[in-house]
HTML snippet that shows the backbone in 3Dmol.js (N, CA, C, O; Angstrom):
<script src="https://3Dmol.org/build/3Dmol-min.js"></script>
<div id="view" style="width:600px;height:400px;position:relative"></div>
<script>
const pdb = `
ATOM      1  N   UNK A   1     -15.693 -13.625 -25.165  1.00  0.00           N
ATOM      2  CA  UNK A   1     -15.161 -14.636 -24.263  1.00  0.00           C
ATOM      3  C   UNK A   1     -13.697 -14.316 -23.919  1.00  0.00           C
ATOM      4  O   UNK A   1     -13.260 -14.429 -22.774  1.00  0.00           O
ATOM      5  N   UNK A   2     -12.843 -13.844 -25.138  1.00  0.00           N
ATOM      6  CA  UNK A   2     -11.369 -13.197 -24.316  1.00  0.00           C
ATOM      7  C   UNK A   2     -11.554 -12.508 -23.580  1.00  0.00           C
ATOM      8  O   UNK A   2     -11.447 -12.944 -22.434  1.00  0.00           O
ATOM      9  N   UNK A   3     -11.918 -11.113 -23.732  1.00  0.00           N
ATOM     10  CA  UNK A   3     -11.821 -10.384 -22.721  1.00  0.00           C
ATOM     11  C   UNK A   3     -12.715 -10.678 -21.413  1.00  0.00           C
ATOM     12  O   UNK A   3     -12.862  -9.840 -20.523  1.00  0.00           O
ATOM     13  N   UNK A   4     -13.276 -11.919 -21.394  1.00  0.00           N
ATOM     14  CA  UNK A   4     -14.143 -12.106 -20.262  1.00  0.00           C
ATOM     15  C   UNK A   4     -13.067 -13.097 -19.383  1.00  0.00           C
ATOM     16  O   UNK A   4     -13.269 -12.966 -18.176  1.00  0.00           O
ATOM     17  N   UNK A   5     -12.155 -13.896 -19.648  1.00  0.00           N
ATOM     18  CA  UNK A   5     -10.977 -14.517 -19.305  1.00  0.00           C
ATOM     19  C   UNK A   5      -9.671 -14.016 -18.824  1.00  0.00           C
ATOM     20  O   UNK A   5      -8.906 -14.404 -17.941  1.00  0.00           O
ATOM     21  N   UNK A   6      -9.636 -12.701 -19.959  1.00  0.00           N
ATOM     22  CA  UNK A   6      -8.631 -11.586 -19.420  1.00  0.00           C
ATOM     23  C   UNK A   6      -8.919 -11.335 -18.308  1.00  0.00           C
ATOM     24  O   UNK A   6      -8.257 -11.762 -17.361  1.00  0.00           O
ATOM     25  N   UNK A   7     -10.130 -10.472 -18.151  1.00  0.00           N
ATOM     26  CA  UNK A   7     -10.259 -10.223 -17.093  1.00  0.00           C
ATOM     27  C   UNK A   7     -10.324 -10.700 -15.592  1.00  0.00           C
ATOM     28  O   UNK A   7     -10.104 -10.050 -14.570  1.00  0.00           O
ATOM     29  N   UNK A   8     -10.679 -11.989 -15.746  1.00  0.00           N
ATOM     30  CA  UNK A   8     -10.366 -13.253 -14.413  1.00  0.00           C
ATOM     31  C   UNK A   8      -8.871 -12.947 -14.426  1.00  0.00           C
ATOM     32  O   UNK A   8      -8.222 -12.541 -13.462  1.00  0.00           O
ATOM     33  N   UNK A   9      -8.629 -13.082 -15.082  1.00  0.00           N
ATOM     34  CA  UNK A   9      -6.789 -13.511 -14.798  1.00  0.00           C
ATOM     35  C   UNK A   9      -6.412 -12.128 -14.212  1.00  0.00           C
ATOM     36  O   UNK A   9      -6.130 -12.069 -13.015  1.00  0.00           O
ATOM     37  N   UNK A  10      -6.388 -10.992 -14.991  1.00  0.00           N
ATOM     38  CA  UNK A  10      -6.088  -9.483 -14.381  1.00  0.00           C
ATOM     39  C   UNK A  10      -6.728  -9.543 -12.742  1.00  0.00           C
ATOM     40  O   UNK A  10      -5.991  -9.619 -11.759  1.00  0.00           O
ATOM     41  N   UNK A  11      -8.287  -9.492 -12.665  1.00  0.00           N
ATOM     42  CA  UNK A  11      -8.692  -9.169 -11.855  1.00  0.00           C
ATOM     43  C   UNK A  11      -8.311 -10.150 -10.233  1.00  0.00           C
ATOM     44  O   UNK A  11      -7.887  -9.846  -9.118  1.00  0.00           O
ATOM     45  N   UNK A  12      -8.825 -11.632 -11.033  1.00  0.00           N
ATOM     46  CA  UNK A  12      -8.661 -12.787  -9.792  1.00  0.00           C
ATOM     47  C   UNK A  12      -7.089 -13.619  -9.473  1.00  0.00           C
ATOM     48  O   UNK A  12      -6.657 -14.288  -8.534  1.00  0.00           O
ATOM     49  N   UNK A  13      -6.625 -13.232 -10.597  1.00  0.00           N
ATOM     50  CA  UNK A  13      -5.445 -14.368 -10.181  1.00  0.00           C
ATOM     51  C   UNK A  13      -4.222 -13.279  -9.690  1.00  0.00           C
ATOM     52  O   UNK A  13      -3.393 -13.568  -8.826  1.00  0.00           O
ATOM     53  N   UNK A  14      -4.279 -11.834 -10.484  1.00  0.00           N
ATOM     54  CA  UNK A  14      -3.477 -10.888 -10.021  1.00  0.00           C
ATOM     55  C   UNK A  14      -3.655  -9.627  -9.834  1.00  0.00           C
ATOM     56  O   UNK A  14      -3.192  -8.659 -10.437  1.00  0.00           O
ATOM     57  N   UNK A  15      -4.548  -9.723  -8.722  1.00  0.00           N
ATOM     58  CA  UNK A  15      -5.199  -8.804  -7.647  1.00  0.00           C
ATOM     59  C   UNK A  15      -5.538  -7.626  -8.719  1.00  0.00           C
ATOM     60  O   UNK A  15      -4.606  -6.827  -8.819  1.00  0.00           O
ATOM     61  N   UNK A  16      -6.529  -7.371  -9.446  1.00  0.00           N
ATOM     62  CA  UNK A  16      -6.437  -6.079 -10.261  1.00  0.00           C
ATOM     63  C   UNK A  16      -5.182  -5.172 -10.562  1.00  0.00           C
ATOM     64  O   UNK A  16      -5.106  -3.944 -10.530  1.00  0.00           O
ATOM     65  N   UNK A  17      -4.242  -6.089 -10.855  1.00  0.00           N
ATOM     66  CA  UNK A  17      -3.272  -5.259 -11.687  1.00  0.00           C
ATOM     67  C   UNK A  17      -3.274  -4.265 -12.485  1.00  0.00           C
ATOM     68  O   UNK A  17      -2.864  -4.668 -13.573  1.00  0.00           O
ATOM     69  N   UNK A  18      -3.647  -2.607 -12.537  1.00  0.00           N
ATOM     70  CA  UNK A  18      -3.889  -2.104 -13.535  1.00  0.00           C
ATOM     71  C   UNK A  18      -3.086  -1.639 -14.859  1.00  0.00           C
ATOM     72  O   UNK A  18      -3.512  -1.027 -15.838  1.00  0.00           O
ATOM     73  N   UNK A  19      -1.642  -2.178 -14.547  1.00  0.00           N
ATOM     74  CA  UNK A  19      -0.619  -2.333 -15.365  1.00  0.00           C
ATOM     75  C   UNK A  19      -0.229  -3.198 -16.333  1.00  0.00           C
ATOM     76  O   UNK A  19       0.441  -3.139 -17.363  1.00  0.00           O
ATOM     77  N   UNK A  20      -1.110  -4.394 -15.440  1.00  0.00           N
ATOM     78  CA  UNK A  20      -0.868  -5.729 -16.513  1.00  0.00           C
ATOM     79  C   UNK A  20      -2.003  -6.057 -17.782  1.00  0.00           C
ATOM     80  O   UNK A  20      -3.201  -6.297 -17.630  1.00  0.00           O
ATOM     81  N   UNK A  21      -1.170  -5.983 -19.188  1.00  0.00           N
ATOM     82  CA  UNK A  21      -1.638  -6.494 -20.112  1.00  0.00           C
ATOM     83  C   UNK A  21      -1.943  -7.405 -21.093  1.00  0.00           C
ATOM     84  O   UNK A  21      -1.475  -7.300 -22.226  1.00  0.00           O
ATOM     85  N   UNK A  22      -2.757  -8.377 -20.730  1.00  0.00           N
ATOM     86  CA  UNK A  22      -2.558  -9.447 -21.465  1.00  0.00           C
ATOM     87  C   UNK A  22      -3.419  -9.439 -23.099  1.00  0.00           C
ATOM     88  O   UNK A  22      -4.309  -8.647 -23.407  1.00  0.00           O
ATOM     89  N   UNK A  23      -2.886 -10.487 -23.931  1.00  0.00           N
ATOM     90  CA  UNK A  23      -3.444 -10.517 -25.178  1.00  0.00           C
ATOM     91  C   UNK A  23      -3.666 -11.941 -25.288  1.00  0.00           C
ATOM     92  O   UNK A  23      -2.779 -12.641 -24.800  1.00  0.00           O
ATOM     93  N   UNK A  24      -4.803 -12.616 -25.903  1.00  0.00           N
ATOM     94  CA  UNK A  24      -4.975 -13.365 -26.240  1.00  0.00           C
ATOM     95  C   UNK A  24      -4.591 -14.290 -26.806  1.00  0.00           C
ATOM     96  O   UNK A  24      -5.161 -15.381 -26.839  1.00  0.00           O
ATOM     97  N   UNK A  25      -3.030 -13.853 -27.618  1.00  0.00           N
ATOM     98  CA  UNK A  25      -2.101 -14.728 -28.201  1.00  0.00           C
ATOM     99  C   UNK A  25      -0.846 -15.511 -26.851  1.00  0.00           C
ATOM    100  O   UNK A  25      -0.150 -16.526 -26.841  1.00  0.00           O
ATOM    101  N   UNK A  26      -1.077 -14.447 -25.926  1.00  0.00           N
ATOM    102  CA  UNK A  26       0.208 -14.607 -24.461  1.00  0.00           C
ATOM    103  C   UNK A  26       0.293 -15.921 -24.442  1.00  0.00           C
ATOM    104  O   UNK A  26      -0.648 -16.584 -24.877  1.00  0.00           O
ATOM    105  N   UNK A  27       1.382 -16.501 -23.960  1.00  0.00           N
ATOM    106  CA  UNK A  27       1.450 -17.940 -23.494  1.00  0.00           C
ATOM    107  C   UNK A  27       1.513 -17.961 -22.405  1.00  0.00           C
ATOM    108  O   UNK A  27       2.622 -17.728 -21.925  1.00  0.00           O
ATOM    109  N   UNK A  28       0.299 -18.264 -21.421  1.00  0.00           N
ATOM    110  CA  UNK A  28      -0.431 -17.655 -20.183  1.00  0.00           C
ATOM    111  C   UNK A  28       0.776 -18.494 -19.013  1.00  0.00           C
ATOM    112  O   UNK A  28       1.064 -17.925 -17.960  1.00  0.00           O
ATOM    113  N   UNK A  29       1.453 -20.004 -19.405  1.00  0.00           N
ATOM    114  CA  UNK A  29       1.815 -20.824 -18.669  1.00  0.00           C
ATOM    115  C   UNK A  29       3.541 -20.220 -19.087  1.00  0.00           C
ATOM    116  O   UNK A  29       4.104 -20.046 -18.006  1.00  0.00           O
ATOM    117  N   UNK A  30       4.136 -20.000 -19.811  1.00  0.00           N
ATOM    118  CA  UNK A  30       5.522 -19.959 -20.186  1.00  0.00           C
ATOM    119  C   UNK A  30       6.029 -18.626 -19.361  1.00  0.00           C
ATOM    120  O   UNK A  30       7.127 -18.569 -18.808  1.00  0.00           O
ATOM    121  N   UNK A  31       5.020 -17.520 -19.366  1.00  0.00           N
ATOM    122  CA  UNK A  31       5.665 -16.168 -19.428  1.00  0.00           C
ATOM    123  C   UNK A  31       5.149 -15.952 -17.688  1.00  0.00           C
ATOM    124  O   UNK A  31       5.267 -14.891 -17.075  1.00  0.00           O
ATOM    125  N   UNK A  32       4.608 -17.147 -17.160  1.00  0.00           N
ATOM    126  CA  UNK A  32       4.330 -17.223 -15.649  1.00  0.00           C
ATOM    127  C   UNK A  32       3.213 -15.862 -14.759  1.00  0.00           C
ATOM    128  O   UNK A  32       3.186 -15.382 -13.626  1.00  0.00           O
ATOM    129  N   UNK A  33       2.377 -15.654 -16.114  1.00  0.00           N
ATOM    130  CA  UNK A  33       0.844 -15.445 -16.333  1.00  0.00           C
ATOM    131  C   UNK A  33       0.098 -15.808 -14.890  1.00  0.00           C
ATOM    132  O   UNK A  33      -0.219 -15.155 -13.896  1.00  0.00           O
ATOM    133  N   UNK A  34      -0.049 -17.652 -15.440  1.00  0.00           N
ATOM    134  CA  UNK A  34      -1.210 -18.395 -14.541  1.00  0.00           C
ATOM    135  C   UNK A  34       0.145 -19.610 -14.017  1.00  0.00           C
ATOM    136  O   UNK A  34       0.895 -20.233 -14.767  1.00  0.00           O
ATOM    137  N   UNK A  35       0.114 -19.629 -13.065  1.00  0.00           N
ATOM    138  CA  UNK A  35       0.910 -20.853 -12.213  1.00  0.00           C
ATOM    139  C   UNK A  35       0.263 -21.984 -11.794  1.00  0.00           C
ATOM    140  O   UNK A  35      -0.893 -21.917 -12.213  1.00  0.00           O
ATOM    141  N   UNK A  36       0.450 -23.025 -11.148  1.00  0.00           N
ATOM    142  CA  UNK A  36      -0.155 -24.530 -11.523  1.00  0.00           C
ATOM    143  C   UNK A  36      -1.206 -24.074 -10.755  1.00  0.00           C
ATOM    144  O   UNK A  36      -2.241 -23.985 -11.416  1.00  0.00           O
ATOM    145  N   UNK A  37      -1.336 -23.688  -9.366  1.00  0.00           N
ATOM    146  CA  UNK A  37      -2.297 -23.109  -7.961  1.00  0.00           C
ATOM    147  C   UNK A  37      -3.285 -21.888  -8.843  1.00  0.00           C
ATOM    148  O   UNK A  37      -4.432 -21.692  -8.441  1.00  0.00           O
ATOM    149  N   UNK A  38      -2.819 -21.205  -9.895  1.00  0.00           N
ATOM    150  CA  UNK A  38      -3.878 -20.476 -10.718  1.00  0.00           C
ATOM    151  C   UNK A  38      -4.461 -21.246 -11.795  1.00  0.00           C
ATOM    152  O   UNK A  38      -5.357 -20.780 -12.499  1.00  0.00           O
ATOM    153  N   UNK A  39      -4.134 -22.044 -11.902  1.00  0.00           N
ATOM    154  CA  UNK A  39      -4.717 -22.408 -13.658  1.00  0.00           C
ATOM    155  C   UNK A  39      -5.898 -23.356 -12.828  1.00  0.00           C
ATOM    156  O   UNK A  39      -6.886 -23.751 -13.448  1.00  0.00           O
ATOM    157  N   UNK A  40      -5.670 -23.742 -11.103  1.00  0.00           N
ATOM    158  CA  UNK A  40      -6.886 -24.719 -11.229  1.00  0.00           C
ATOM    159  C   UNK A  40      -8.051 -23.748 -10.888  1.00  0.00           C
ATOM    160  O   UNK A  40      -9.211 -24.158 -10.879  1.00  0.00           O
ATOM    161  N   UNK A  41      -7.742 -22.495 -10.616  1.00  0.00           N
ATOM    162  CA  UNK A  41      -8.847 -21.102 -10.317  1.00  0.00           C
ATOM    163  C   UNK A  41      -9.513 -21.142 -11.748  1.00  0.00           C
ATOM    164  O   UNK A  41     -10.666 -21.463 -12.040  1.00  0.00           O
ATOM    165  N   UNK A  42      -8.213 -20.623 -12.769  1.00  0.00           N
ATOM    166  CA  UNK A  42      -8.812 -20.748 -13.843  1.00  0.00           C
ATOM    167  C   UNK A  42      -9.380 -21.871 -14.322  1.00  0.00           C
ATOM    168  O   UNK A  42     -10.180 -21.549 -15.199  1.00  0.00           O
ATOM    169  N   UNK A  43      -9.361 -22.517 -14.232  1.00  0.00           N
ATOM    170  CA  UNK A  43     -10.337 -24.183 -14.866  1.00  0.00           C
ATOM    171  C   UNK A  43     -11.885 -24.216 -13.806  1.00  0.00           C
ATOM    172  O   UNK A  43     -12.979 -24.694 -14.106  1.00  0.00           O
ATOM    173  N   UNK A  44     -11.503 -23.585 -12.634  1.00  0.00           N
ATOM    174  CA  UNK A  44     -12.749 -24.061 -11.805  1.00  0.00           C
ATOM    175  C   UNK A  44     -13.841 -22.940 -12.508  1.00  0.00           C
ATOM    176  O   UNK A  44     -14.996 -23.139 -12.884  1.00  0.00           O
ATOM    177  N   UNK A  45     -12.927 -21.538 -12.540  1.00  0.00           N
ATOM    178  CA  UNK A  45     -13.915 -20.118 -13.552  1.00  0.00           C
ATOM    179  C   UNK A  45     -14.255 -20.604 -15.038  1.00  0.00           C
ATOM    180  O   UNK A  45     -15.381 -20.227 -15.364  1.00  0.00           O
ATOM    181  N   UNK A  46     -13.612 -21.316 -16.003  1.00  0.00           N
ATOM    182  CA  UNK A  46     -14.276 -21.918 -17.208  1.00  0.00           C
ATOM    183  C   UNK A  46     -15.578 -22.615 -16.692  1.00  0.00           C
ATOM    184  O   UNK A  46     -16.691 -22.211 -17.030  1.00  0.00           O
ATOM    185  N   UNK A  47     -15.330 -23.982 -15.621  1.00  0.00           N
ATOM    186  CA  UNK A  47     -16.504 -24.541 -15.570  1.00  0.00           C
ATOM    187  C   UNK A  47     -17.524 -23.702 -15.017  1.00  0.00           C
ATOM    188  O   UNK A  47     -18.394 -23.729 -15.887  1.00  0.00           O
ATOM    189  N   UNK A  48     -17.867 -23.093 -14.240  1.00  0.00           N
ATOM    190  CA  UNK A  48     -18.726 -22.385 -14.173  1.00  0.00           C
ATOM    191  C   UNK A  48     -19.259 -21.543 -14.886  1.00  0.00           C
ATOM    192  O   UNK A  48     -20.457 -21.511 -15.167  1.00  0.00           O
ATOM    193  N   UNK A  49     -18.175 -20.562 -15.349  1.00  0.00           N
ATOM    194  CA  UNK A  49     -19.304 -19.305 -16.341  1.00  0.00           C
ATOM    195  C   UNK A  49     -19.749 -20.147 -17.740  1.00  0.00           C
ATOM    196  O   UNK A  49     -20.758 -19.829 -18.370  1.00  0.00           O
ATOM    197  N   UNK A  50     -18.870 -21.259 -18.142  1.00  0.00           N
ATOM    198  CA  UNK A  50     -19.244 -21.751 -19.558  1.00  0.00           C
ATOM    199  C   UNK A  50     -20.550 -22.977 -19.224  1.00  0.00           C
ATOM    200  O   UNK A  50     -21.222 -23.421 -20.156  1.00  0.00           O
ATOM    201  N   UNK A  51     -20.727 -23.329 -18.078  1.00  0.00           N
ATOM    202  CA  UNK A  51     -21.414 -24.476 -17.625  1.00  0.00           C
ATOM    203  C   UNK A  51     -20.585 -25.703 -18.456  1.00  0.00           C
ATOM    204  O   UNK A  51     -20.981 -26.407 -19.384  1.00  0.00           O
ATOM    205  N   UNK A  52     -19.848 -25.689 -18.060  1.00  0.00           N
ATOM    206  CA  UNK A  52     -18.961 -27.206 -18.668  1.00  0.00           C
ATOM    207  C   UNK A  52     -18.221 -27.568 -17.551  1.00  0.00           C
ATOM    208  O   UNK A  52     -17.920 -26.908 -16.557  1.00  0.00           O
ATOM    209  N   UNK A  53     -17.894 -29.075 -17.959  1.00  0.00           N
ATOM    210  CA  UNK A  53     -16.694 -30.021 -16.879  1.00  0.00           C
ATOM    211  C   UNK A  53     -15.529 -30.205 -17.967  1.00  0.00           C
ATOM    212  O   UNK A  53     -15.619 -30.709 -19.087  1.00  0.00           O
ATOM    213  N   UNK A  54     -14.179 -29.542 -17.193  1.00  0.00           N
ATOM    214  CA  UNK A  54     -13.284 -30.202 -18.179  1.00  0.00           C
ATOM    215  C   UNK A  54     -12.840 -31.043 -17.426  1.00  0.00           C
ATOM    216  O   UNK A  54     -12.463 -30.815 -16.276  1.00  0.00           O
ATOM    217  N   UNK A  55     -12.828 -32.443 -18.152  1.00  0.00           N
ATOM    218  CA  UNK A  55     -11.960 -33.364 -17.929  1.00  0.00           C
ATOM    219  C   UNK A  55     -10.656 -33.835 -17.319  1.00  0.00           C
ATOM    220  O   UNK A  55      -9.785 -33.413 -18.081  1.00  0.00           O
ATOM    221  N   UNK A  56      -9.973 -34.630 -16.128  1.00  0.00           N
ATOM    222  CA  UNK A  56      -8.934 -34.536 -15.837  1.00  0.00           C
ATOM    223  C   UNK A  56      -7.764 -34.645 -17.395  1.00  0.00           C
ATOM    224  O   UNK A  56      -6.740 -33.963 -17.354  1.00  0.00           O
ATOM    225  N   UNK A  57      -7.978 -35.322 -18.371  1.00  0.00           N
ATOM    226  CA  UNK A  57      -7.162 -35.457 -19.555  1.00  0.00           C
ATOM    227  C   UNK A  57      -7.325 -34.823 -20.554  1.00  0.00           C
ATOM    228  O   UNK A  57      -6.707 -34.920 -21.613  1.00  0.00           O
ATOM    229  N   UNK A  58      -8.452 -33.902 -20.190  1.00  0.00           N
ATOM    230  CA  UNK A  58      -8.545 -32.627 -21.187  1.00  0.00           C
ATOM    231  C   UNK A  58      -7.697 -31.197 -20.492  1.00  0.00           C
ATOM    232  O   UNK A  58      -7.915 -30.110 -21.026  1.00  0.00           O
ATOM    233  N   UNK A  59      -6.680 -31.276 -19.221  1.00  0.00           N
ATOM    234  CA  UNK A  59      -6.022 -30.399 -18.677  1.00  0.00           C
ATOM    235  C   UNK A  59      -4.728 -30.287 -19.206  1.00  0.00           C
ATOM    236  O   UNK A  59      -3.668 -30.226 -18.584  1.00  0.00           O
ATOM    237  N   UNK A  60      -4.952 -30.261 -20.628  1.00  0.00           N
ATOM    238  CA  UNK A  60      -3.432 -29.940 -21.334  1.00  0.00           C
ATOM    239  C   UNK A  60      -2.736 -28.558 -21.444  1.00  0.00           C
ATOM    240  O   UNK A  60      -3.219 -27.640 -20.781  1.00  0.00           O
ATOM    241  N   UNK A  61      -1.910 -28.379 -22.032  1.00  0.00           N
ATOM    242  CA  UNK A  61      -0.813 -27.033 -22.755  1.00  0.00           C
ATOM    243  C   UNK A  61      -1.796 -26.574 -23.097  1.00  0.00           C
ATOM    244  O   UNK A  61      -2.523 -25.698 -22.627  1.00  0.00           O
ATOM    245  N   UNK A  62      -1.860 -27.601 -24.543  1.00  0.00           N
ATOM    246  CA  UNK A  62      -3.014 -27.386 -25.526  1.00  0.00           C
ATOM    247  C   UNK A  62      -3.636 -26.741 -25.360  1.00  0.00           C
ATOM    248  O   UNK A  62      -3.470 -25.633 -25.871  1.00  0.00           O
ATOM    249  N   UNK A  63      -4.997 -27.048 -24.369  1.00  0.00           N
ATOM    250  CA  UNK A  63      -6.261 -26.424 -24.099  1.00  0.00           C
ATOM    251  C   UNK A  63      -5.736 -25.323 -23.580  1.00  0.00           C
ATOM    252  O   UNK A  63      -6.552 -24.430 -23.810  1.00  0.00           O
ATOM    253  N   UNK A  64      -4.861 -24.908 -23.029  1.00  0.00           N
ATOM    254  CA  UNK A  64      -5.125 -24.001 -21.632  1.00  0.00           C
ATOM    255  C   UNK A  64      -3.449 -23.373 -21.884  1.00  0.00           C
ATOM    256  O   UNK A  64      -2.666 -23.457 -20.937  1.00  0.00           O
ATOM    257  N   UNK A  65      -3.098 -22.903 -22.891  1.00  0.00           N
ATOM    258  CA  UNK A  65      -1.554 -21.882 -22.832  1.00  0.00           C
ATOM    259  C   UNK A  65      -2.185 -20.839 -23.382  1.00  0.00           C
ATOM    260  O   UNK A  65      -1.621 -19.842 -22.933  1.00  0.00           O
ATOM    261  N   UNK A  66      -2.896 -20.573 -23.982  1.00  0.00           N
ATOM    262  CA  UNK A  66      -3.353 -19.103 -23.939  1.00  0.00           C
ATOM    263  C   UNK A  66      -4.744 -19.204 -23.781  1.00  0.00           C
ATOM    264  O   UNK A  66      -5.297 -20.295 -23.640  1.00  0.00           O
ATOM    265  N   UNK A  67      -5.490 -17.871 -23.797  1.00  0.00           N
ATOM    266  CA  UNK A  67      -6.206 -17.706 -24.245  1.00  0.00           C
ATOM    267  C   UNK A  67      -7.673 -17.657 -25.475  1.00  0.00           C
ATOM    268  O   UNK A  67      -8.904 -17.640 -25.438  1.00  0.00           O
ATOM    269  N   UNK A  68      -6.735 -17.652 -26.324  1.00  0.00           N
ATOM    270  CA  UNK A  68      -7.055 -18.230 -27.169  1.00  0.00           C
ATOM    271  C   UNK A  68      -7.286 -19.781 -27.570  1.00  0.00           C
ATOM    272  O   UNK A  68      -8.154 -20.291 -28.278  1.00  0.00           O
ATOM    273  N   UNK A  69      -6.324 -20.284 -26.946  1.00  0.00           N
ATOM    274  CA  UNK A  69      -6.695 -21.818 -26.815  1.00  0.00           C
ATOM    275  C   UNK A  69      -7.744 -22.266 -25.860  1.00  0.00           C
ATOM    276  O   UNK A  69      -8.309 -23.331 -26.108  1.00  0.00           O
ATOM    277  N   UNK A  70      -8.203 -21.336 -24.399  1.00  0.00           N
ATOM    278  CA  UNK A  70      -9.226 -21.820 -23.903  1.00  0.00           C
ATOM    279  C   UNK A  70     -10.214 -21.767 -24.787  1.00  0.00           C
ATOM    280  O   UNK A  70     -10.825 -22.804 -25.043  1.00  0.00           O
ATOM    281  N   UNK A  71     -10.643 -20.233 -25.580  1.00  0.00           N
ATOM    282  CA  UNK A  71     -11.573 -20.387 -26.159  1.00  0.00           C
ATOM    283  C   UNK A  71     -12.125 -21.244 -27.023  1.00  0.00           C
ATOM    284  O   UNK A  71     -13.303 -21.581 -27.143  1.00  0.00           O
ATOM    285  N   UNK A  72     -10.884 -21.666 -27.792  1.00  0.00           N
ATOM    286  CA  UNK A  72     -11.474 -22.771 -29.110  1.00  0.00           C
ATOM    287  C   UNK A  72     -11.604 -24.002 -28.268  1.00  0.00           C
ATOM    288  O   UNK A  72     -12.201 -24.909 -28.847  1.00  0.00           O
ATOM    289  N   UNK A  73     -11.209 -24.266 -27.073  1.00  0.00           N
ATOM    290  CA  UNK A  73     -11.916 -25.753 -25.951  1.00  0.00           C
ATOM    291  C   UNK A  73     -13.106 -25.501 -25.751  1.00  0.00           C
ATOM    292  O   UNK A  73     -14.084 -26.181 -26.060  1.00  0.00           O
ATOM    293  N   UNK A  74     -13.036 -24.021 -24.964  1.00  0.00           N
ATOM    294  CA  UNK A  74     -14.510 -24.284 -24.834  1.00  0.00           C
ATOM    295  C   UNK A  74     -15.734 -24.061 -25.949  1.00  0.00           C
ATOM    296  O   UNK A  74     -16.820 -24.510 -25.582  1.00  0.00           O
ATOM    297  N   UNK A  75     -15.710 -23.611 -26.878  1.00  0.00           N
ATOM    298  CA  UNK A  75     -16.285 -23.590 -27.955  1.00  0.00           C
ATOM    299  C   UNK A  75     -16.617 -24.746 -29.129  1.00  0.00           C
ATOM    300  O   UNK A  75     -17.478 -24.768 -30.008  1.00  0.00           O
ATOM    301  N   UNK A  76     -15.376 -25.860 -28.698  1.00  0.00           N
ATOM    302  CA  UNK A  76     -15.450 -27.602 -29.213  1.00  0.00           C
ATOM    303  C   UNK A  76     -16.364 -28.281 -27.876  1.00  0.00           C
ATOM    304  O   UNK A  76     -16.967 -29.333 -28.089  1.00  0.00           O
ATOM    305  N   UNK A  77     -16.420 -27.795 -26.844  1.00  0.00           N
ATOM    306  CA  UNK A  77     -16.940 -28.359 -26.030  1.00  0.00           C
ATOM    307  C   UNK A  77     -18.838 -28.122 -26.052  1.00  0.00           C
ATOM    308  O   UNK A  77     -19.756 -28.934 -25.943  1.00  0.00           O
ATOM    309  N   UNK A  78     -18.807 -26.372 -26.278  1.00  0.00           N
ATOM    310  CA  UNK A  78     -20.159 -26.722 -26.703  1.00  0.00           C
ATOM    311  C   UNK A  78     -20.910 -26.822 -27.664  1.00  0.00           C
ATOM    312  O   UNK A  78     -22.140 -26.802 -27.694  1.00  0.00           O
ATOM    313  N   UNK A  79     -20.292 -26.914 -28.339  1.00  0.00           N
ATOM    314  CA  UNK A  79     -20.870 -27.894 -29.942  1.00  0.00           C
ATOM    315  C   UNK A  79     -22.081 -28.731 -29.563  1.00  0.00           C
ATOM    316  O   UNK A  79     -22.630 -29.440 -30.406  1.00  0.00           O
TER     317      UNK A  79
END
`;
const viewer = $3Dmol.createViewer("view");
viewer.addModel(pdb, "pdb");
viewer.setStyle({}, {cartoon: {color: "spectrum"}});
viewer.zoomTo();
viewer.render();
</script>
């Protein structure tokens, strides 16, 4: 699931960058990664490939500053 997220972000949010490397620990929102106009790309690509709805009050830091934090959302989500 990281590298399936990495790769949205490399590929869709910054045009196949083949320079850019992200890690799963990155703080996707601080280091200006994913910007407010990307993160709703990225939230619309969670709901789809995971088949889930996130919530307008589940659109936190929390969930969604790295990578790693999407995963453990979406992974509480499909419990």
């Amino acid at each position: 699931m990281n590298e399936q997220i990495i790769n949205f972000i490399i590929q869709e949010l910054h045009g196949g960058a083949e320079d850019l490397e992200i890690m799963a620990e990155d703080d996707l929102l601080g280091s200006g990664l994913v910007e407010s106009m990307s993160m709703m790309r990225l939230i619309q690509f969670i709901e789809e490939t995971y088949d889930l709805k996130v919530a307008p009050q589940e659109m936190t830091i929390e969930n969604f500053m790295t990578v790693e934090a999407i995963v453990t959302y979406v992974e509480s989500k499909n419990k």
